[in-house]
Backbone as JSON Lines, residues from 0, in Angstrom:
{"i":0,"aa":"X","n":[80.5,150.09,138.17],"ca":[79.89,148.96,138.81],"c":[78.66,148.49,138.03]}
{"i":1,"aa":"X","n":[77.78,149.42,137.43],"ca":[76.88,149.15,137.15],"c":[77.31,147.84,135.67]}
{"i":2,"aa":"X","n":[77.81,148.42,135.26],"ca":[79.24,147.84,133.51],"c":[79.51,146.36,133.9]}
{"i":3,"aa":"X","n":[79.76,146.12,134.99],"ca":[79.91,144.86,135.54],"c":[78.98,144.0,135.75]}
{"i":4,"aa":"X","n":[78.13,144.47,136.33],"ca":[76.81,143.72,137.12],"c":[75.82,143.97,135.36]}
{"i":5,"aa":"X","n":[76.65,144.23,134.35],"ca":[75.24,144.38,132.9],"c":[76.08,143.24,132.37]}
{"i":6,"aa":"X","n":[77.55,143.08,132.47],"ca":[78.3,141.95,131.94],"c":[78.16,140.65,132.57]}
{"i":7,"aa":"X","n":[77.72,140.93,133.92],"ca":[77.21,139.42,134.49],"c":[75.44,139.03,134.36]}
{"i":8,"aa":"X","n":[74.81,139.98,134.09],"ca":[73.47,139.73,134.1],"c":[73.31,138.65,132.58]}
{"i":9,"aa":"X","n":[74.32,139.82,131.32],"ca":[74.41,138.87,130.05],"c":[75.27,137.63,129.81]}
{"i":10,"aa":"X","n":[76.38,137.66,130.4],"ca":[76.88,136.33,130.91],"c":[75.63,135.58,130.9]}
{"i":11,"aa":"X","n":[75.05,135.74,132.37],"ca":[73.63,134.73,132.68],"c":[72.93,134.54,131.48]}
{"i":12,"aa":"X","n":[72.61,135.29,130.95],"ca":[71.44,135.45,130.08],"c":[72.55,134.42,128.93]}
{"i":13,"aa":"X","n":[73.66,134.67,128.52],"ca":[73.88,133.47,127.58],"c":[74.1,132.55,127.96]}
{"i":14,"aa":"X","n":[74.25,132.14,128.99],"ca":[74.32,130.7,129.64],"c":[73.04,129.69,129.83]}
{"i":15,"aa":"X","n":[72.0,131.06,129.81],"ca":[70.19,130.35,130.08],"c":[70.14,130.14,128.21]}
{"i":16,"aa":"X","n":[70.79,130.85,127.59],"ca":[70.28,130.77,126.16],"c":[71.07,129.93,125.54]}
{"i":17,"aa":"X","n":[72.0,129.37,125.96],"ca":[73.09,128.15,125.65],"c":[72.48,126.76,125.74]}
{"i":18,"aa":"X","n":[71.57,126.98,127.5],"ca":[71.78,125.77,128.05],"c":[70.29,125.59,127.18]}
{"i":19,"aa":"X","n":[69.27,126.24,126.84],"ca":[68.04,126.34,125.83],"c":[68.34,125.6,124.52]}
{"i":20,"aa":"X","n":[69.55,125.82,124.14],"ca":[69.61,125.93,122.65],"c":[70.15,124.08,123.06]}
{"i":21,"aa":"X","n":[71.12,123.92,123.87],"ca":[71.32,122.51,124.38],"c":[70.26,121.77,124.25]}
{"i":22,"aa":"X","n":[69.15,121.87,125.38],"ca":[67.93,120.99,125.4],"c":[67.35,121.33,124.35]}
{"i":23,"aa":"X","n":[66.89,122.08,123.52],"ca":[66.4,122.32,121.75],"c":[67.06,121.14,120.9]}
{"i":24,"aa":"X","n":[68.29,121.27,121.19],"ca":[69.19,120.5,120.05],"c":[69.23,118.72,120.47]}
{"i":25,"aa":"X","n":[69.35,118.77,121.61],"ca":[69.39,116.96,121.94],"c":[67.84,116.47,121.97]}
{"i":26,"aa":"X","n":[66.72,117.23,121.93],"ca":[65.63,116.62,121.75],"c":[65.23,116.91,120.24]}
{"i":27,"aa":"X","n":[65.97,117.84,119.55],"ca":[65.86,117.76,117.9],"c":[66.69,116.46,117.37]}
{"i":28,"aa":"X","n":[67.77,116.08,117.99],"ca":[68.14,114.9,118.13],"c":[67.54,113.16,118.42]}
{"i":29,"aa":"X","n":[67.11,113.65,119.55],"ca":[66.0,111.97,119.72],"c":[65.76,112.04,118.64]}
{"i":30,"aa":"X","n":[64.67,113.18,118.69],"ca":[63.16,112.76,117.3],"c":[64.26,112.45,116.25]}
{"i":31,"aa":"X","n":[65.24,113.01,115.65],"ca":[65.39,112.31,114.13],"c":[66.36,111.06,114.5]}
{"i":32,"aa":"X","n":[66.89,110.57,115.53],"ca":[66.8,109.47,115.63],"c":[65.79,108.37,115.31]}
{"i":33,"aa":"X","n":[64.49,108.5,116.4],"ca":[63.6,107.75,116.33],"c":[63.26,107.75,114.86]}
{"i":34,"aa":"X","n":[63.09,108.7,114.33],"ca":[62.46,109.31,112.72],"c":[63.89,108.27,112.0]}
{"i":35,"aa":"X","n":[64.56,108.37,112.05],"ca":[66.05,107.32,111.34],"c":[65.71,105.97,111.7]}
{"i":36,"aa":"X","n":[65.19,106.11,113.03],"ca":[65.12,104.21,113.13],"c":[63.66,103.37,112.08]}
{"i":37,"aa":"X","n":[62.68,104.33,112.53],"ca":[61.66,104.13,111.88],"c":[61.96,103.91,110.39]}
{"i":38,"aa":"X","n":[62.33,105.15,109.74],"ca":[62.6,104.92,108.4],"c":[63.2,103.67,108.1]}
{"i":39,"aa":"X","n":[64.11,103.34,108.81],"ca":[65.22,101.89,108.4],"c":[64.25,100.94,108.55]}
{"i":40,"aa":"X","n":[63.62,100.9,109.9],"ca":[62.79,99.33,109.83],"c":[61.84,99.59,108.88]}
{"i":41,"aa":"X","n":[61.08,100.27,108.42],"ca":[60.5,100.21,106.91],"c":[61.14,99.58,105.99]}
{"i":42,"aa":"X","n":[62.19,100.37,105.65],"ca":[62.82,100.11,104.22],"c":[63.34,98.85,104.14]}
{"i":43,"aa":"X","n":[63.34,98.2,105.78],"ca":[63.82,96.42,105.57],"c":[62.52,95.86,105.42]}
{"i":44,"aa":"X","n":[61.77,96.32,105.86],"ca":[60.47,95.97,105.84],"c":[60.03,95.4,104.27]}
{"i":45,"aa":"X","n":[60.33,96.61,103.64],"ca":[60.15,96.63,102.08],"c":[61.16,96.12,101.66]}
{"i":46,"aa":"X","n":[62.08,95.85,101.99],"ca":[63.23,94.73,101.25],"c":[62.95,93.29,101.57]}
{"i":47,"aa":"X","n":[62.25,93.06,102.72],"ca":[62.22,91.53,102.87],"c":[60.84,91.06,102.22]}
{"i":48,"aa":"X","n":[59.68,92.04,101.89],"ca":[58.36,92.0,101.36],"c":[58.95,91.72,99.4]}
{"i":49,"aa":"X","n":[59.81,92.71,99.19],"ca":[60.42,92.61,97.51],"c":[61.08,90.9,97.16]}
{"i":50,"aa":"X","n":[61.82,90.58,98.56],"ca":[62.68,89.57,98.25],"c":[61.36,88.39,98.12]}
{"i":51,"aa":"X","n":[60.41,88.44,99.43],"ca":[59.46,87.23,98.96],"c":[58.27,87.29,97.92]}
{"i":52,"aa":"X","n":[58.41,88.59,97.21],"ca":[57.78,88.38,96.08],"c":[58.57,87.87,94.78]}
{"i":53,"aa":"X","n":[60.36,87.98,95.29],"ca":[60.71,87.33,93.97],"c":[60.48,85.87,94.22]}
{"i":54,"aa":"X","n":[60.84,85.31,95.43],"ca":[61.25,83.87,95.72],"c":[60.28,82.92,94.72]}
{"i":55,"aa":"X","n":[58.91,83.24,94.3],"ca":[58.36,82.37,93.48],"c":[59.03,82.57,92.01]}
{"i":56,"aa":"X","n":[59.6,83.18,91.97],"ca":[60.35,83.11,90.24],"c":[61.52,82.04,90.13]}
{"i":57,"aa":"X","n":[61.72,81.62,91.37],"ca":[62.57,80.78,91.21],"c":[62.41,79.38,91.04]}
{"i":58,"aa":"X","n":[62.1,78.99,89.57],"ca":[61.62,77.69,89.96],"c":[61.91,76.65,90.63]}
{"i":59,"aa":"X","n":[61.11,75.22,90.32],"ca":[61.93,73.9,90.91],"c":[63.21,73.67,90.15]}
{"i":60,"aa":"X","n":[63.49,73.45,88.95],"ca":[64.59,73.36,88.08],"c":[65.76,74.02,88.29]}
{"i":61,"aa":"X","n":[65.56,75.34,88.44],"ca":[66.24,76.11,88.7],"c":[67.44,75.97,90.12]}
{"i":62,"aa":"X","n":[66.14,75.83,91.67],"ca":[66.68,75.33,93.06],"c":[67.56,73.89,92.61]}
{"i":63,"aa":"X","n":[67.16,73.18,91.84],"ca":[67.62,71.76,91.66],"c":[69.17,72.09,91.3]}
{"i":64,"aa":"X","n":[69.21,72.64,89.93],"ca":[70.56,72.84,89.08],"c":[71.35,73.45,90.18]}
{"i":65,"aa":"X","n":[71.08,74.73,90.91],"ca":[71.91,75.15,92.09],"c":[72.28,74.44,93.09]}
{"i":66,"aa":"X","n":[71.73,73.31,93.57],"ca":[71.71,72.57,94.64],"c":[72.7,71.43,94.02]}
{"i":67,"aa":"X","n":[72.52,71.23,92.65],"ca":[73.51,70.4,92.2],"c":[74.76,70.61,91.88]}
{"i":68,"aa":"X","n":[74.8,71.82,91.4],"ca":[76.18,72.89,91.5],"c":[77.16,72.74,92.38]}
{"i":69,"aa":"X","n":[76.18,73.36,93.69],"ca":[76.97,73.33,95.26],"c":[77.14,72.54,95.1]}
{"i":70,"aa":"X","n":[76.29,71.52,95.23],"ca":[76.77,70.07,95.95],"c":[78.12,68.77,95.23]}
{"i":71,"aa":"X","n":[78.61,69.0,94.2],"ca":[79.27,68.27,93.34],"c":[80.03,69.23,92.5]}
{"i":72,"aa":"X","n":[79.69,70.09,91.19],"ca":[80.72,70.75,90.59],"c":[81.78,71.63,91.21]}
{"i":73,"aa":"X","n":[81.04,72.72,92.24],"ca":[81.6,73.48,92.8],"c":[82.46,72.75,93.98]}
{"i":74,"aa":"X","n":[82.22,71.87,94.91],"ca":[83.28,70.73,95.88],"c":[84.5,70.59,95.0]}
{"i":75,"aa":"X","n":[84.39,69.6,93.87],"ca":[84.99,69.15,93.35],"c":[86.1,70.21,92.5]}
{"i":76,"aa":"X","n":[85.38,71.49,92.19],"ca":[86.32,72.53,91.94],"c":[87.35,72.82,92.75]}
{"i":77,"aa":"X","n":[87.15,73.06,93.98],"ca":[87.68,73.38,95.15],"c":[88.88,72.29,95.87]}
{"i":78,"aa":"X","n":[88.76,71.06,95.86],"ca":[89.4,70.12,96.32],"c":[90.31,69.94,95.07]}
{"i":79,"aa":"X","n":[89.91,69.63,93.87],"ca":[90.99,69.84,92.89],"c":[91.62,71.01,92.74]}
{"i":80,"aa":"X","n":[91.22,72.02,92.78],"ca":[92.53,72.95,92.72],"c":[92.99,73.2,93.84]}
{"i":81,"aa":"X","n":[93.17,72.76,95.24],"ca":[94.1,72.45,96.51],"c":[95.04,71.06,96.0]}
{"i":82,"aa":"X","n":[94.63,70.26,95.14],"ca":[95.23,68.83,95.27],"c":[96.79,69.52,94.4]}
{"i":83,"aa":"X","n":[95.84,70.49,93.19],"ca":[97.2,70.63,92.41],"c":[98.59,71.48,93.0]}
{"i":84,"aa":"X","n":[98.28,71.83,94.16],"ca":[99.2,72.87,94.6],"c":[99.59,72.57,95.77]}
């Protein structure tokens, strides 16, 4: 009897040390969540800070020729090679 009542006491005892290691692990969880989200909104942070330090390299000439591109070579690419087919 006694063999029994030492196999249910440790039963218990791994079930309190299960359900421990549970709440350990899902709140080791949040935090590197939060710690993952944080990191990301940084690193966009620093990608959208990189992108508007290039935007002045781009000159006026430059926006122009692209804008003229789109607007006329590249159309006109597109509609002619549908016309031929």
């Amino acid at each position: 009897m006694t063999d029994g009542t030492e196999r249910a006491a440790m039963g218990y005892e791994h079930t309190l040390m299960f359900g421990q290691y549970r709440e350990d692990l899902g709140e080791y969880a949040r935090l590197e969540a939060t710690r993952l989200k944080s990191l990301e909104k940084h690193r966009k942070k620093e990608e959208k800070r990189r992108q508007k330090e290039l935007k002045p390299y781009k000159n006026a000439i430059h926006r122009k020729l692209v804008g003229l591109w789109q607007n006329t070579f590249a159309r006109l690419g597109k509609t002619g090679f549908s016309l031929l087919f």
